[in-house]
N, C-alpha and C positions, 0 to 999 in steps of 0.2 A: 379634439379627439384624434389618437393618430391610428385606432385602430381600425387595420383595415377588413372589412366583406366582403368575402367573395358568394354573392346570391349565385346559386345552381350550379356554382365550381362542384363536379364530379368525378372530376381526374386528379387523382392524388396531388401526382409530382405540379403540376400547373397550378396545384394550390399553396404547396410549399415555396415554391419560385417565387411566385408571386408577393408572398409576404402573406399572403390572405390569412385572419385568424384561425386558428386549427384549434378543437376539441380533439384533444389527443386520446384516441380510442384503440392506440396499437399493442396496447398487452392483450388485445384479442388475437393476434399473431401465436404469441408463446402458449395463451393455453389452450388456440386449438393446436398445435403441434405436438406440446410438451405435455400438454393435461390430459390430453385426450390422445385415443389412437383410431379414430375416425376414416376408414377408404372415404367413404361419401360423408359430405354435410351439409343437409341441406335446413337453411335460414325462412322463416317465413314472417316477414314485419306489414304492415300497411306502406303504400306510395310514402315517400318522402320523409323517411325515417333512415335515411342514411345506408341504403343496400350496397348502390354503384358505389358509392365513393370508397367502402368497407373495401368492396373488390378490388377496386384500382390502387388502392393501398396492400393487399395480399401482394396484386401482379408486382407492385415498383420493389416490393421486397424481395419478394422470390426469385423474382426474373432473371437468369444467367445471360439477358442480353440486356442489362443497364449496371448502371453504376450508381446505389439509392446510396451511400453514404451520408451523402450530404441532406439530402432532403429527411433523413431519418434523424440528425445530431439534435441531443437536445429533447429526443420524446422518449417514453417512458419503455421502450421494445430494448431501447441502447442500453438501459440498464441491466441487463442479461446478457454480458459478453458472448460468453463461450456460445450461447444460442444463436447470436445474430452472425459469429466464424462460421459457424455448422450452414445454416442455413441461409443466409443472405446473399442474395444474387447468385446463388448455387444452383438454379434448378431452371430447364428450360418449363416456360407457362405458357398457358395459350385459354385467353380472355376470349368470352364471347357475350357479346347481351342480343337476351332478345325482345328488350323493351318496346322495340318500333316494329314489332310486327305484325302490324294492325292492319287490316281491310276490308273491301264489303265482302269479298264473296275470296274462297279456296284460291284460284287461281291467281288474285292482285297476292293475295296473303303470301303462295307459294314463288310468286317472284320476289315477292320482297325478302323471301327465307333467302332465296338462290344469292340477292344481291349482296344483302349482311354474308353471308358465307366467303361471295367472291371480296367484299373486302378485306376480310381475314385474311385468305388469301394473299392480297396483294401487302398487305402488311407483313406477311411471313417470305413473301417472295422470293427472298437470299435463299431458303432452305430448299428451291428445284433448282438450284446450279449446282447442289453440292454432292460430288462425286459419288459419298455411302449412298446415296437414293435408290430404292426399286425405281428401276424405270416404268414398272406399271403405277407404282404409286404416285409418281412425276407427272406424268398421264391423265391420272384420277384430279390431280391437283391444278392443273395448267385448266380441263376442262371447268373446273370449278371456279377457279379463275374468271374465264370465259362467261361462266353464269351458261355452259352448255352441259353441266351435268347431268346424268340421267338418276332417275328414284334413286336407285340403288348408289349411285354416288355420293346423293347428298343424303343420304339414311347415315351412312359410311364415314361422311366427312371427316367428323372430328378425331374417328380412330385414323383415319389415313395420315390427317396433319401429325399428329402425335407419332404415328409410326415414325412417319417420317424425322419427327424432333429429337426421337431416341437416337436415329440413326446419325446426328448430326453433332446431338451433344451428349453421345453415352449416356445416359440418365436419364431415368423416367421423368414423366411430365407432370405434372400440377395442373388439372383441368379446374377453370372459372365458368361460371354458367349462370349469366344474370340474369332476372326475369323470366326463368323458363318458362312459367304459365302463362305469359301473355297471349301471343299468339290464339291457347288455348281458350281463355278468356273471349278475347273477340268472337271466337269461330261461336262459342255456345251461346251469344246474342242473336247472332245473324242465321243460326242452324235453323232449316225447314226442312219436312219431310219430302220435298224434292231438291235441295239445296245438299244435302248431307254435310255439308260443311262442316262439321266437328268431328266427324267419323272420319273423314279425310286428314286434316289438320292432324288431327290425336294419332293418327300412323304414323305419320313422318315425323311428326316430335317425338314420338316412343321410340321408330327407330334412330333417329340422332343418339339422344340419350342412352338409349340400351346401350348401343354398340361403344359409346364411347365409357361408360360407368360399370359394365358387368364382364367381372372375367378380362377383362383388359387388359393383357401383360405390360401393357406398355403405359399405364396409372398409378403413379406416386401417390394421390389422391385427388378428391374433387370433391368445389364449393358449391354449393349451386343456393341461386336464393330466387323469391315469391312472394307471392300474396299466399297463397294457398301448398298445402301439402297434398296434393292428386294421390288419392289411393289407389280407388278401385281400377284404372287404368293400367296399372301392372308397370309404370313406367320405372319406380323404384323395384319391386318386387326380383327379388334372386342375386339382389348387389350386397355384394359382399360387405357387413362392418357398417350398417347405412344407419345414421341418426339424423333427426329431424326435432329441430327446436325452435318452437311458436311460442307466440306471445302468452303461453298459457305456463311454459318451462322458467324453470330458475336459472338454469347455466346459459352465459350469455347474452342475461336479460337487459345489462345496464348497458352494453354496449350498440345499442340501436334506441338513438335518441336523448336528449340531455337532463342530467340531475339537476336536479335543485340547485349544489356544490358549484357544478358546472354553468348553469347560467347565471349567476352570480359573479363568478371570478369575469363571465362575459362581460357583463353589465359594469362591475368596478371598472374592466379594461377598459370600455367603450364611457365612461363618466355618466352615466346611466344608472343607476344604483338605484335611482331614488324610484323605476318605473317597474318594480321588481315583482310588486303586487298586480300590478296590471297584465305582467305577463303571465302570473301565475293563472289569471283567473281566465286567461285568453287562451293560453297554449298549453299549458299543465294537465292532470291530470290523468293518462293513461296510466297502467300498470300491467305491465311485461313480467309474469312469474313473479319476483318479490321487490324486482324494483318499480318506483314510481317514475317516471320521466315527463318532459315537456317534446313535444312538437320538434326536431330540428329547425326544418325546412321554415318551420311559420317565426321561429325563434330572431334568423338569422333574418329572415324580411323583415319583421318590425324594427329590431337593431339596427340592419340598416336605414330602414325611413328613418332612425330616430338621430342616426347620424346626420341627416341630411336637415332633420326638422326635429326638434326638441318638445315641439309639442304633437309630433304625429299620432294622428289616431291609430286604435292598433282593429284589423280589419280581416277579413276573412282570406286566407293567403290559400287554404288548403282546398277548400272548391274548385279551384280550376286545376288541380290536376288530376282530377276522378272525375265519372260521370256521379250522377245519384240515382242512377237504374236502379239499384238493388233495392233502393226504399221504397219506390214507387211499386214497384212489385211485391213487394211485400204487404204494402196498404192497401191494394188493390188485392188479393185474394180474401175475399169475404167470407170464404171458409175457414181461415187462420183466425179471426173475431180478434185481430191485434191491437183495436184502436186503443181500449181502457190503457192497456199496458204501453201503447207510447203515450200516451197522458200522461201517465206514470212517471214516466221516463225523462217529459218536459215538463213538468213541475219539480226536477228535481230529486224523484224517487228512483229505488231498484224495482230490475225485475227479476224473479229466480227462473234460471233455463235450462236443459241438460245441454252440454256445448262438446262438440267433435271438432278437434284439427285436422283429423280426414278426412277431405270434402270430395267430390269428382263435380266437375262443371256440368254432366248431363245431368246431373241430379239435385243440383243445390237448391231446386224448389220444390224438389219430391214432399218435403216435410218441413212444417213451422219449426223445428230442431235447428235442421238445414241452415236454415235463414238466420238464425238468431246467430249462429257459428260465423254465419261469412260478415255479419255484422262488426260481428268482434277481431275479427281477424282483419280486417279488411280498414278498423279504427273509428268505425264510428261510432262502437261502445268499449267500453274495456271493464275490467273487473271494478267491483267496487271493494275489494280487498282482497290487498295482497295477502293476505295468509291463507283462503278456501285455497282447497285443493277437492282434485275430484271433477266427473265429469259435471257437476250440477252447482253451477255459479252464478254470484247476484253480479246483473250487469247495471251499469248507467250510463250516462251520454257523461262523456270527460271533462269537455269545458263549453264557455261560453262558445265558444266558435263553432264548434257540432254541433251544439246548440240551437245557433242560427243556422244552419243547414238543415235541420229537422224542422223547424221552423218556416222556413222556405218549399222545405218539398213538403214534409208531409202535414201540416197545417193546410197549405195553400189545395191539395189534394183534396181534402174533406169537405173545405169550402166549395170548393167547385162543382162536388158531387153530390151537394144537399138537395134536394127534391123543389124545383123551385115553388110548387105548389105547393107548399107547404111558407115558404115567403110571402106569396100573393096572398094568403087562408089571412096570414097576421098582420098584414098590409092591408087588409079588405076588414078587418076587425079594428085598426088603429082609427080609419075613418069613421066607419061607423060605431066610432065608442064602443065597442063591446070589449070591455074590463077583461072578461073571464076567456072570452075567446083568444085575448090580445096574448094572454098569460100564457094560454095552455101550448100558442105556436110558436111564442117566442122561445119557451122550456121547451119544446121538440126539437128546433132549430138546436140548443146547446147538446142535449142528448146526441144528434147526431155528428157534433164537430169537433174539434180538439180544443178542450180548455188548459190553458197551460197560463205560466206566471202566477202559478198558486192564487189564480181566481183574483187579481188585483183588479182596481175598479177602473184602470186604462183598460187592461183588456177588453169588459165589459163594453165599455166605449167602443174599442174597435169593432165588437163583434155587431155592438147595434149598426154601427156606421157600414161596414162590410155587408151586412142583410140588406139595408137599403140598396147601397148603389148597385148588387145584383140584381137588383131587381128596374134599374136603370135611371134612379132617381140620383139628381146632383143633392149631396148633403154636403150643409156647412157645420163642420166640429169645433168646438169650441172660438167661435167667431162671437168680436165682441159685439153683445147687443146692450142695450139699454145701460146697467152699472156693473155687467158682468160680461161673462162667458156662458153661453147655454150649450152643453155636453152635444146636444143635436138638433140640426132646423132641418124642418122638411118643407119646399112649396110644391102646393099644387095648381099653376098659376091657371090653366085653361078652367077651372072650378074657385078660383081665387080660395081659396081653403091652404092652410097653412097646420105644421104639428112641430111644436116645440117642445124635447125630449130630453130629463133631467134625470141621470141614473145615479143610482149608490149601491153602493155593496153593504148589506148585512151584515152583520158578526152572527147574528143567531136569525136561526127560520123566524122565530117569534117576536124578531125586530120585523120584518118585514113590509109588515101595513103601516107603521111609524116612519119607516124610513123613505116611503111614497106621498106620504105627506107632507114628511118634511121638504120632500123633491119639489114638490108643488107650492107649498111657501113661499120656497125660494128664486124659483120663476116669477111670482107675483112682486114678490119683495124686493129683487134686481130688477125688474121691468124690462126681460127678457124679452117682451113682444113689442119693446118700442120702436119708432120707425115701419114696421111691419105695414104699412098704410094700402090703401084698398083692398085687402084680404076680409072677405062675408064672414070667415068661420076661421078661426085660431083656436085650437086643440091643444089644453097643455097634460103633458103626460111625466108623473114622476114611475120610473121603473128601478122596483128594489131588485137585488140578485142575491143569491144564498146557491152558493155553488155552482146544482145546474135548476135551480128552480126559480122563476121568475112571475112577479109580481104587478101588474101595471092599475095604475091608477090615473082616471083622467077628469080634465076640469076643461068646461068650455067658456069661452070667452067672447062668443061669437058676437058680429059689432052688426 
C-alpha cells in the first residue's frame, strides 16, 4: 500500500507536503467567490467533517503572505486559470479558530480567548514594525500581544489587526472564523443563575464578531464556520450580504464530507476495495441538502488501521470527539415522552419533526423542536431523504456507528432508571412460581426500556440477563450445561434453589404459550440442569416474547 494518511492532518499546506492523501474539495474556492457574492458565509457541519481543514485550504490560497503554487498543482481550483491569477495569494487573510475555547467557568474561558488572540498576534508580528501603522493601533496590538488587553481591546481585535493589514498590504482583508460557537457552547453547559457565564461569554463573542463582520471597511469578506447558526443573539444580525448554509441547504452540500465516488477511488488507492461495504454500513449515511456522504474523520481512521492491519475491525472513531450531553438531556425530560420515538429510531425507523437551523444556545432545551434540530445538526441524525424540503423532515440515526452511541447513552439510560421495584415484584414471582405475576413484571420492565434490534431474541436475552444482575445476582448466559447452552442460570445458593431460563421470540402473540413449552422441552431434553448437584429446588422457566409482551411458563423439578 503506498498510500499515505494523514489522521487529524488539519493544516492544508502540512498535508500536501507531506504527501498525505487529499480528497480534493477545492472548487469550493471558485464557487464561493465566482458563484456567489457572499460579504459573510457562514458553514454549519457536525465535529469532524472537515471545517478547519476547508479553512486552512481558503488561508494557503488566498494568503498574500505565501507562495501555494505548488501545493495547489494538480487539484481541480488550477483548472480555472484566469481565477486562481485574480485571486491567489493576492489578499492579505487573517485565520482565527476558536475551537479550544473551552472552560469551567467565564474567566479560565476569557483567558483562554485573550491567549488564542495573543497568538494571532505573534504570528502577525511583522505588521507592528511597519511604518503605515496607527501608532494607536500598534498599541492596541502589542497589548494584545501581551494578553494585557482591556474588554474593549479584545471586543476590537479583529477589526484592529485587519486595519492594521489594509494598511500594510493596500487590500482589504479575508476574515476566517473557525468554530465560533464554541466557546458559546461551553458557557451554555456550565451557565447558572449565579455563574451568568453565557451572558458574559455571548458579549465578548458578539463583540469580536460585530466589530470585525458589520460595516467593516476594511472586509473583503468573511468565512466563519460551526455547529450551530446563533440567531437570536443578534451576533449575524445588520451584516451586510450574510448567508448561512446547514446541513439542511443544497449549495455546498458535497463539499463537507466524502461521496460514495470519493471513498471508493480511496479505497482502490489504499488496495482496500474489497471493505467498501463495511464502510458503507459504519460511516455512510448522512445527508447534507441533496448530497449523501460518509463520515471524513471515521473514513480516514479505519483506512488507516486497515493500512496497518487488513483485517481491522472498523469501530467507533466519532465518540471521542463530542460529549453525548445532548442525548442524555433529552431522555431525561419526561415531559418531551421521547422514548417510543428513539425506539423508533434504533430499530431502524424515521421519525417526522419540524427542524430550525436557527438555534441560540440559551434556548435549545426551551422545546422538543429545539432538541430534535441540534440532533441533526450536530450528526447524530440526518435526513432520511434527500429530496424533503421544508421545515418538517423524517430523521434517522445514519449508520451503524450512531447507532452504537445511541445504544450506549440512551439504552444504558432507561436501564438504569427502571423502578428497581418493579425487578424485585418479578424476581419475588420467578421464585415463587407465579406464571401470571412473573409475565405481567417482566412486560412492565420492557414497556419502560428501550427495545431495539427489531426485537431479536439476543436481545431478549440481554434484557433478561441485564434485569438480573440489577438486581445483584451473578448470571451465567449461555454457559454450557448438560448437551447444550441454557439462555440463563440463576443460583440461589444461601436457599440452594436454582432457576434455569430458556427464552424465544414469537412471530405471533398466538404462538406464545407453544413457544414456552417448547422452552421447557428443550431444557429437559438438553439436560440443562445437569451437574447442578446439591440444589433442593431447580426452577425451569421457558419465557415467550412477542414484542413488548411477555410470557413465562414454569416447571419444577425439585430433587
Amino acid at each position: 500500500m503506498d498510500v499515505k494518511i494523514g489522521v487529524g492532518k488539519s493544516d492544508f499546506a502540512d498535508l500536501r507536503h507531506s504527501g498525505n492523501y487529499y480528497v480534493d474539495k477545492t472548487r469550493l474556492i471558485y464557487e464561493l467567490v465566482h458563484d456567489t457574492d457572499n460579504k459573510v458565509t457562514l458553514f454549519t457541519r457536525p465535529r469532524r467533517f472537515g471545517k478547519t481543514l476547508m479553512m486552512s485550504m481558503l488561508e494557503n490560497f488566498f494568503s498574500i503572505r505565501k507562495d501555494s503554487t505548488e501545493i495547489f498543482e494538480g487539484l481541480k481550483i488550477t483548472g480555472h486559470g484566469e481565477f486562481c491569477n485574480e485571486w491567489m495569494n493576492q489578499y492579505p487573510v487573517l485565520f482565527v479558530s476558536f475551537k479550544d475555547i473551552e472552560a469551567e467557568d467565564f474567566n479560565d474561558a476569557y483567558d483562554m480567548l485573550k491567549a488564542r488572540l495573543a497568538d494571532v498576534c505573534k504570528e502577525y508580528s511583522d505588521l507592528s514594525e511597519h511604518g503605515s501603522i496607527d501608532h494607536d493601533d500598534r498599541d492596541i496590538f502589542l497589548r494584545l500581544k501581551a494578553q494585557n488587553g482591556t474588554r474593549a481591546d479584545v471586543k476590537n481585535s479583529l477589526k484592529t489587526i485587519m486595519r492594521m493589514m489594509q494598511a500594510v498590504y493596500g487590500r482589504q482583508v479575508i476574515l476566517l472564523i473557525d468554530e465560533y460557537d464554541v466557546p458559546l457552547a461551553k458557557a451554555s453547559e456550565k451557565d447558572t443563575v449565579q455563574n451568568h457565564f453565557y451572558a458574559a461569554m455571548l458579549d465578548v463573542v458578539r463583540g469580536i464578531m460585530g466589530t470585525a463582520i458589520k460595516d467593516n471597511e476594511y472586509l473583503k469578506f468573511a468565512v466563519v464556520t460551526g455547529c450551530l447558526h446563533i440567531a437570536k443573539e443578534s451576533i449575524f444580525t445588520g451584516t451586510n450580504n450574510f448567508v448561512s448554509y446547514s446541513v439542511l441547504d443544497e449549495d455546498f452540500s458535497g463539499y463537507f464530507g466524502f461521496s460514495e465516488c470519493e471513498v471508493a477511488k480511496l479505497l482502490s488507492a489504499a488496495d482496500r476495495a474489497d471493505k467498501a461495504d463495511v464502510i458503507k454500513e459504519w460511516y455512510d449515511g448522512y445527508v447534507f441538502g441533496d448530497s449523501r456522504v460518509y463520515c471524513p474523520w471515521d473514513v480516514m481512521n479505519y483506512v488507516s488501521a486497515l493500512r496497518k492491519r487488513k483485517d481491522a475491525k472498523p469501530k467507533n472513531y466519532w465518540k471521542f470527539t463530542s460529549h453525548n450531553g445532548i442525548l442524555l438531556t433529552f431522555v431525561k425530560r419526561t415531559d418531551f415522552r421521547v422514548k417510543n420515538k428513539f425506539e423508533t429510531l434504533m430499530n431502524g425507523g424515521t421519525v417526522v419533526q419540524t427542524i430550525t437551523d436557527q438555534l441560540t444556545y440559551d434556548t435549545l432545551h426551551s422545546s422538543e423542536d429545539n432538541l430534535w434540530s441540534v440532533l441533526l445538526m450536530t450528526g447524530y441524525l440526518t435526513k432520511a431523504d434527500a429530496r424533503e424540503e421544508g421545515e418538517t423532515v423524517s430523521l434517522k440515526i445514519p449508520n451503524r456507528e450512531i447507532a452504537s452511541i445511541f445504544e450506549d447513552t440512551v439504552v444504558t439510560y432507561f436501564k438504569n432508571t427502571v423502578d428497581n421495584n418493579t425487578q424485585r415484584s418479578m424476581m419475588e414471582a420467578l421464585w415463587n412460581r407465579d406464571e401470571k405475576e412473573a409475565s405481567r413484571r417482566i412486560s412492565d420492565l420492557l414497556w419502560k426500556t428501550i427495545s431495539y434490534h427489531d426485537y431479536h431474541e439476543d436481545y431478549y436475552h440481554a434484557f433478561l440477563a441485564g434485569a438480573f444482575v440489577g438486581l445483584g445476582y451473578e448470571v451465567e448466559s449461555n454457559k454450557e450445561k448438560g448437551l447444550g447452552r441454557p439462555d440463563i442460570l440463576l443460583k440461589d445458593d444461601d436457599n440452594r434453589r436454582a432457576i434455569i431460563i430458556e427464552a424465544k421470540r414469537s412471530c405471533h402473540e398466538s404462538d406464545m404459550e407453544a413457544d414456552c413449552e417448547e422452552a421447557l422441552n428443550q431444557i429437559s431434553r438438553r439436560k440443562y440442569a445437569q451437574g447442578l448437584y446439591g440444589y433442593e429446588q431447580i426452577y425451569y422457566y421457558g419465557v415467550a416474547f412477542f414484542q413488548k409482551q411477555a410470557m413465562v411458563k414454569c416447571r419444577n423439578i425439585g430433587k
